[in-house]
C-alpha positions in Angstrom: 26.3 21.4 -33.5 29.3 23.6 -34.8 29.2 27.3 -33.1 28.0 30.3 -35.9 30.6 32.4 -36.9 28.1 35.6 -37.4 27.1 39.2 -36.4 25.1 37.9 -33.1 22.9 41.5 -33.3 22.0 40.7 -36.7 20.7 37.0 -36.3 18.4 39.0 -33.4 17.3 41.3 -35.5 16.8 38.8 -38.3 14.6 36.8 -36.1 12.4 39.9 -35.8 11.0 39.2 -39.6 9.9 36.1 -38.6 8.1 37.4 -35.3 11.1 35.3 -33.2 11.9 36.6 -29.8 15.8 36.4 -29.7 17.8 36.9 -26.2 21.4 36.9 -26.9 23.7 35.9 -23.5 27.6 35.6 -22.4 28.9 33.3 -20.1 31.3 34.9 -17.5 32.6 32.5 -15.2 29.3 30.2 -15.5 27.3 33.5 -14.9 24.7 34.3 -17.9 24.2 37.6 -18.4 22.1 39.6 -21.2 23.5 41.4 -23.4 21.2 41.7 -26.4 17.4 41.3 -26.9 15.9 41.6 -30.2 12.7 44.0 -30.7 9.8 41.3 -30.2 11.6 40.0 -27.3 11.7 43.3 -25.6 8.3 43.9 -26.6 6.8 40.7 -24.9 9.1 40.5 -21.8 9.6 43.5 -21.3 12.8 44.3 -21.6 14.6 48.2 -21.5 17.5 49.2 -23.4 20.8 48.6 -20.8 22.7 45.9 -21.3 24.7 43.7 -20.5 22.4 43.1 -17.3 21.6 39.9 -15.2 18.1 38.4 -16.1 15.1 40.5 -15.0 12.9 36.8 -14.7 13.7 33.9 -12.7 14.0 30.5 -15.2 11.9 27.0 -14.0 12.7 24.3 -16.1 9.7 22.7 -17.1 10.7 19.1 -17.1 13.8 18.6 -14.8 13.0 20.8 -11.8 9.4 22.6 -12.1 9.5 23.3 -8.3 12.9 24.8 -7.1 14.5 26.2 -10.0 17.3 24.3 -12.9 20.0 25.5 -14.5 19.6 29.0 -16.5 18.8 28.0 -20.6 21.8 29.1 -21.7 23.6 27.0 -19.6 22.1 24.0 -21.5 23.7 24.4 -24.9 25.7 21.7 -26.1 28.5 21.4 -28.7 26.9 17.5 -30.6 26.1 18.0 -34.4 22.4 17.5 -33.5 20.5 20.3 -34.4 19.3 22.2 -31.5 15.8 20.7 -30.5 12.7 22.9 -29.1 13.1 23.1 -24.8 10.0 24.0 -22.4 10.9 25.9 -19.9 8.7 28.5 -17.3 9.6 32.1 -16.8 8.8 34.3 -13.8 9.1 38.2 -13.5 8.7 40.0 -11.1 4.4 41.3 -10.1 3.8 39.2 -13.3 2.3 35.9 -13.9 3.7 32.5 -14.3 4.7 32.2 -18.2 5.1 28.8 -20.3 8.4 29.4 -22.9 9.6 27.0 -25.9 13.1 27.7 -26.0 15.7 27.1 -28.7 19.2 27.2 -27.5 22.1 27.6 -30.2 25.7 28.5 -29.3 27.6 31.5 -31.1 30.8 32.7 -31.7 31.0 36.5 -31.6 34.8 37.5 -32.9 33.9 41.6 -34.1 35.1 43.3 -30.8 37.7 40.7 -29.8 35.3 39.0 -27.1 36.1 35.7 -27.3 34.0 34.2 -24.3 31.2 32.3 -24.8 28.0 33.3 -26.0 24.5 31.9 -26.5 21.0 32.5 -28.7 17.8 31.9 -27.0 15.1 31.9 -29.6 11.6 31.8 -27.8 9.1 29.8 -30.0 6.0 30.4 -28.2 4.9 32.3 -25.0 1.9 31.3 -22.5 0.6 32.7 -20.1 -0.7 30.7 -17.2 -4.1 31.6 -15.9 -5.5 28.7 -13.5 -8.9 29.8 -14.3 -8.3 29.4 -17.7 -8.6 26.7 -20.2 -5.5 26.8 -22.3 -2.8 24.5 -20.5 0.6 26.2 -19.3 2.5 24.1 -21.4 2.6 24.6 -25.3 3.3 21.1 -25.4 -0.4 19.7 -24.4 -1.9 19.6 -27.6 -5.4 22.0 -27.9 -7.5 19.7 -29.0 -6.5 16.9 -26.5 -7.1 19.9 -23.7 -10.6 20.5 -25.2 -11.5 16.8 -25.3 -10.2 16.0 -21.9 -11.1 19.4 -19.6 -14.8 19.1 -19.1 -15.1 15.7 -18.2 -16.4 14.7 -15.0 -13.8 12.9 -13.7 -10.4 13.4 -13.5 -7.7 13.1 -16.2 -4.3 14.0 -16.6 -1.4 13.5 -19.1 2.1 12.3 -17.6 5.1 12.1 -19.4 8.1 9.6 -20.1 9.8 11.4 -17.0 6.7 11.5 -14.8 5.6 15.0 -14.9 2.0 16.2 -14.8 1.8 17.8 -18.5 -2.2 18.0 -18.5 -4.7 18.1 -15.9 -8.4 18.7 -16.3 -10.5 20.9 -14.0 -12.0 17.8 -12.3 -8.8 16.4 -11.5 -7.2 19.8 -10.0 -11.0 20.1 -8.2 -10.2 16.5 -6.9 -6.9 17.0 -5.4 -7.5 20.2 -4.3 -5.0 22.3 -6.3 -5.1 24.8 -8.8 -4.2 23.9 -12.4 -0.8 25.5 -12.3 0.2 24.1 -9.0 0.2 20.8 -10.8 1.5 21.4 -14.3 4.8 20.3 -14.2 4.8 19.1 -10.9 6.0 15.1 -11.0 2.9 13.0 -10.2 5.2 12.0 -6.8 3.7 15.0 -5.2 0.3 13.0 -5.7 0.9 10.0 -4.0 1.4 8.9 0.2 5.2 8.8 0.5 5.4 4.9 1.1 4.2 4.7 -2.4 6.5 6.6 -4.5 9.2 4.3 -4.8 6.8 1.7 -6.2 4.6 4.2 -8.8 8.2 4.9 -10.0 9.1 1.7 -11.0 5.8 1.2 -12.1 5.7 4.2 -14.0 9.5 3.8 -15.8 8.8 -0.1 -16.7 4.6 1.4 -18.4 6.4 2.8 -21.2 6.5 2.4 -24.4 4.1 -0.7 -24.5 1.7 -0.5 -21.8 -2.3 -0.3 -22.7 -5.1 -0.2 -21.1 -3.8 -0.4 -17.6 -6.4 -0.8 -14.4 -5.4 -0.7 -11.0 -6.3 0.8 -7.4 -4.0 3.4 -6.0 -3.6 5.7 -2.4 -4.0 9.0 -3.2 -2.6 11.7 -1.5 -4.8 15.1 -1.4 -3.7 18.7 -1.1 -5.1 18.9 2.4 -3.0 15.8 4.0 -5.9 13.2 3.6 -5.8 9.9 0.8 -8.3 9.0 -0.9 -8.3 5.3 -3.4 -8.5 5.7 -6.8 -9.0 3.7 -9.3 -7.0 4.7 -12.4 -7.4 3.3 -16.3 -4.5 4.9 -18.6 -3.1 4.0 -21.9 0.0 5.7 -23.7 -0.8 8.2 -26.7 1.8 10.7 -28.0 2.5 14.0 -28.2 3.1 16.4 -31.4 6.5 15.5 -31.1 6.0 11.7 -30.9 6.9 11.3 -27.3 4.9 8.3 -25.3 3.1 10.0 -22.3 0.4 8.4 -20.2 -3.5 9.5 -20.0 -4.7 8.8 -16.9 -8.4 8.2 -16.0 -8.9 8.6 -12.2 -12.1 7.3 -10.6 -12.9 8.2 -6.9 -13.8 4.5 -4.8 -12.7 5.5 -1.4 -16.5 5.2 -0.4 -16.7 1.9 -2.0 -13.6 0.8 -0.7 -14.2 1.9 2.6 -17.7 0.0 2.5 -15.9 -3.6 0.9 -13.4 -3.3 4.2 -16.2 -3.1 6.4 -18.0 -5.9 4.7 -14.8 -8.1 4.9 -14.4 -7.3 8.8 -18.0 -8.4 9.4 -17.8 -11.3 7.1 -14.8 -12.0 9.1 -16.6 -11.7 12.6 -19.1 -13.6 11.4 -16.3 -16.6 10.7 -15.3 -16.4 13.9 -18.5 -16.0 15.7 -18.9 -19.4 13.4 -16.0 -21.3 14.6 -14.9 -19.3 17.9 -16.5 -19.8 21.4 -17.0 -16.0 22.2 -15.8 -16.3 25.6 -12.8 -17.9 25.5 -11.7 -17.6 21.7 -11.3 -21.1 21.8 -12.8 -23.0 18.8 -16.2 -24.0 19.4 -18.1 -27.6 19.5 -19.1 -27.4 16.2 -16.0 -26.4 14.5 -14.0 -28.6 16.7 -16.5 -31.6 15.4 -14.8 -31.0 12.1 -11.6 -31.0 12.9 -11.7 -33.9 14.8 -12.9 -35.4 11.7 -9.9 -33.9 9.4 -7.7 -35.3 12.1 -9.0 -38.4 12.2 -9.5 -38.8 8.9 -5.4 -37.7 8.2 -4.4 -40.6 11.1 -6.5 -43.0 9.0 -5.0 -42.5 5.9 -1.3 -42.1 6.7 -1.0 -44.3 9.9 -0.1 -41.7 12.6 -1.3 -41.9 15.9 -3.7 -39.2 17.8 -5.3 -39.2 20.8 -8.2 -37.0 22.2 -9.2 -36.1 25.3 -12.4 -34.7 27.3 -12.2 -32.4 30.0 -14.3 -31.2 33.0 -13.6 -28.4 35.4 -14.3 -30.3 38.4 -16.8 -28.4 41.2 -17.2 -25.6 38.5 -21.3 -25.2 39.5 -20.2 -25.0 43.0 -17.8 -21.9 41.9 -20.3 -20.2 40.1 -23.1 -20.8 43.2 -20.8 -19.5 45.7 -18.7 -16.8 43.6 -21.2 -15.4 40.7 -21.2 -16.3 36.9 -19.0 -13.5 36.3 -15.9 -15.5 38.0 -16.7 -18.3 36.8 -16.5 -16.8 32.9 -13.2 -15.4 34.5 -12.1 -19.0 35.6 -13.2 -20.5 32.0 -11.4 -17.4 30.7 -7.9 -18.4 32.4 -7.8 -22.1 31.9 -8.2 -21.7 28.4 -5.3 -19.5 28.1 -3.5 -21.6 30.6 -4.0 -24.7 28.6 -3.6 -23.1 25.2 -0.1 -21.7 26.4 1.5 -25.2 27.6 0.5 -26.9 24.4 2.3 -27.8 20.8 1.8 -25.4 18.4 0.2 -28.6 16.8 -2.6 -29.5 19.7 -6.1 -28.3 19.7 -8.1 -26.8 22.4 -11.8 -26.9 21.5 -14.4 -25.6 24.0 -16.8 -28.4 24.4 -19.7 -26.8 26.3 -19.9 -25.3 29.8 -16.9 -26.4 31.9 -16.3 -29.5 29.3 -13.1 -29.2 27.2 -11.7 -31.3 24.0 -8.3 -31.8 23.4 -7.0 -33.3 20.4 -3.3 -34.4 20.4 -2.1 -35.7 17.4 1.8 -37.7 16.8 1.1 -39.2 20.2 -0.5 -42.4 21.8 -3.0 -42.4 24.9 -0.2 -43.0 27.3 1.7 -39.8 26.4 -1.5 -37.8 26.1 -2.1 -38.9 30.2 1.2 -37.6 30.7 0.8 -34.4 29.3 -2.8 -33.8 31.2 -1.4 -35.3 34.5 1.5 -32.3 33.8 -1.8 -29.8 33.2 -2.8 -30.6 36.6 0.0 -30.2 38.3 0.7 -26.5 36.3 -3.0 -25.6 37.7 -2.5 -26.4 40.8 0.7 -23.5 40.7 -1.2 -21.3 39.3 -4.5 -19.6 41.0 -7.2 -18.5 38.7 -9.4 -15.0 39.3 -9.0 -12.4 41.1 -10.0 -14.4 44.2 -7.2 -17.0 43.4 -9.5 -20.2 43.2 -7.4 -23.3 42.6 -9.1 -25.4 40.5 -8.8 -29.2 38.9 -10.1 -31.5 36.4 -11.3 -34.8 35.8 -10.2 -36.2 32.2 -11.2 -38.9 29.8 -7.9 -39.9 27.5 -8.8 -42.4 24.2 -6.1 -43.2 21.2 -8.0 -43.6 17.3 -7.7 -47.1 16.5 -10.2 -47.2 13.3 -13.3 -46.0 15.3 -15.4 -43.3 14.0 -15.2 -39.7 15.7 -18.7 -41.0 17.7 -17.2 -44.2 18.5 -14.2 -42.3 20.1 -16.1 -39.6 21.9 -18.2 -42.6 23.7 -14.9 -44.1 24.8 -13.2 -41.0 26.0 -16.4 -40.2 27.8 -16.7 -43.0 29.7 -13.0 -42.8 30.7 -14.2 -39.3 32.1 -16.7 -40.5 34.2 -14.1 -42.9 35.4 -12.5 -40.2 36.2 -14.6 -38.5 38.0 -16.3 -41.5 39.7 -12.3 -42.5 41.5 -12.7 -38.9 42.8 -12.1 -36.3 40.3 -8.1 -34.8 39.4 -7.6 -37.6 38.0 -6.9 -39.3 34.2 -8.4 -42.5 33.1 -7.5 -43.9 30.1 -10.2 -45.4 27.8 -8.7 -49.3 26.6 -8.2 -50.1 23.0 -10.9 -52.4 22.1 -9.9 -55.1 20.0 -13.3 -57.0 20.3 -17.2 -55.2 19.6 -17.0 -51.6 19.9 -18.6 -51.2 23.2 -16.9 -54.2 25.1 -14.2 -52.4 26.7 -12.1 -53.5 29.6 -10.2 -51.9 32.0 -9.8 -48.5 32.3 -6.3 -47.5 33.6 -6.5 -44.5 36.4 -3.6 -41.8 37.5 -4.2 -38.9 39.7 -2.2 -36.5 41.7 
């Protein structure tokens, strides 16, 4: 706006009539100091009778930096033709309270004594004090009746402006957190949240506005003592006196809830995996395995690719758990299951049959190759001792390729190959014959062993 060519005392002292505080200042190399109050200003801060003198109160500006400190008011005016807009800013003195200003800031030009440096009028709108036991909010801006509405609800609410600061809170929200009212006026609702979250809420919070209604989501809080807590928050935009969009925020305590769904979806998940896992080796069990036998088969039905199965057996396993204990022998399960699981495609499936039996579903490949790759499981066992007492152990296997028998059909033919198997003396594969006459007239079964 253009600079006032005036008396600068006498627009002070004209301010008095209207009950106006007035502080008049002059910028010496970027340095404000006082060098005028009007008589209501000295009357409500306070002020003696020397000037020019530096600022008695320390200036926190309530929307760009309400924790450290800003830039001293008069250090804000600007020269645009824009008249000069209402500011909220805090104001400290020394052994008094926390105070909540509405600022005016005009810029003056005072010629009578040849001073031509710059100087600045501070009119002060309104003062509040800030009392956290108190209801009235610290900043003028809050609007009574929205403070009233909002302050003795049960849960907690706050208001939270286009820049993010806190510019309401109610008693349950401050009770919540675990701060007082005036620790969290003004403060940017950052301070609220786990510091993984902020860059997030912020984009969340800039792209809310000016549109946003009705907004639900869950959110980790941060409290004043270093624990979170989730939160459920509901806000919609209203606006302020001066028709600025700010959020209401609604905030609803579920970390007991939360907590109590997470433990219900870790048992729900044991209970899946008790379902389809064998508990002892984490393999998947008979039942389970049953259905995907059937998926697989089903899949090599429809689009023509080959898969063969096989059937396992530990061979003198009851003669290990006789001589050694059931313990080892869960241990020897225990490693061949790892064993096995580790020298397979990502696409093969190790099912725990039952006992010391074992199926093996190997899909892309025909009976021949699955021999080879169990004749190649031998010989890896055989290198590697299982237990702590080093037992080397075998197995007898039973190898069948689908050829438009039903899963039953299939386990019958793989399990006479296994007793084959076992019957030409055990560490050994035999290869169940694809039957091309009634399904149970098979033919020769082909035999390799190490």
């Amino acid at each position: 706006m253009p600079r006032q060519s005036v008396d600068a005392s006498s627009t002070a002292d004209g301010l008095d009539t209207l009950n106006i505080a007035a502080l008049i200042y002059r910028i010496d190399e970027d340095v404000p100091l006082l060098v005028d109050a009007n008589e209501t200003a000295r009357r409500l801060l306070s002020i003696g009778d020397s000037f020019p003198t530096a600022d008695p109160w320390h200036w926190l500006d309530a929307r760009r930096c309400p924790a450290t400190g800003a830039r001293h008011p008069a250090m804000l005016e600007d020269d645009s033709h824009a008249s000069p807009q209402w500011q909220y800013f805090h104001l400290r003195q020394s052994r008094k309270p926390l105070r909540a200003v509405k600022l005016k800031i005009s810029p003056l030009d005072v010629p009578a004594d040849g001073d031509h440096r710059r100087h600045v009028l501070i009119a002060v709108g309104e003062i509040t004090e800030a009392d956290s036991d108190a209801t009235p909010s610290l900043l003028p801006q809050a609007e009574p009746q929205l403070h009233q509405m909002l302050g003795n609800l049960p849960m907690g609410v706050c208001v939270i402006d286009v820049e993010g600061y806190l510019r309401l809170v109610n008693r349950a929200f401050c009770r919540f957190f675990g701060y007082t009212e005036s620790e969290l006026l003004n403060a940017h609702f950052r301070k609220l949240l786990p510091e993984q979250h902020r860059p997030a809420a912020d984009q969340y919070h800039a792209a809310s506005f000016p549109d946003a209604l009705n907004q639900r989501r869950a959110v980790e809080v941060l409290l004043r003592d270093g624990s979170t807590r989730t939160v459920i928050i509901e806000d919609t935009i209203n606006h302020d006196d001066l028709g600025r969009p700010q959020h209401i925020a609604f905030l609803v305590d579920i970390t007991e809830r939360r907590n109590l769904e997470r433990r219900l979806e870790q048992k729900n998940r044991r209970l899946e995996y008790l379902a389809t896992r064998d508990d002892l080796t984490g393999l998947h069990n008979r039942r389970f395995g049953l259905e995907l036998l059937e998926q697989t088969l089903e899949r090599s039905q429809r689009y023509g690719e080959k898969v063969s199965v096989a059937m396992l057996d530990l061979d003198y396993f009851k003669e290990i758990n006789d001589q050694y204990g059931h313990p080892v022998g869960d241990t020897i399960l225990t490693d061949f299951s790892r064993l096995v699981v580790e020298l397979l495609r990502a696409s093969d499936t190790f099912i725990r049959w039952g006992g010391e039996e074992f199926l093996m579903i190997l899909p892309g490949i025909d009976r021949f190759a699955a021999q080879t790759t169990l004749n190649r499981l031998i010989e890896q066992l055989h290198d590697h001792p299982l237990s702590p007492y080093d037992l080397r152990i075998s197995f007898s296997a039973g190898v069948g390729e689908h050829h438009h028998q039903t899963s039953k059909g299939l386990l019958e033919e793989i399990d006479q190959a296994l007793y084959q198997a076992k019957s030409a003396g055990r560490g050994c594969v035999a290869i169940a014959p694809i039957c091309v006459s009634r399904p149970g007239q098979c033919c020769n079964q082909a035999f390799s062993s190490l």
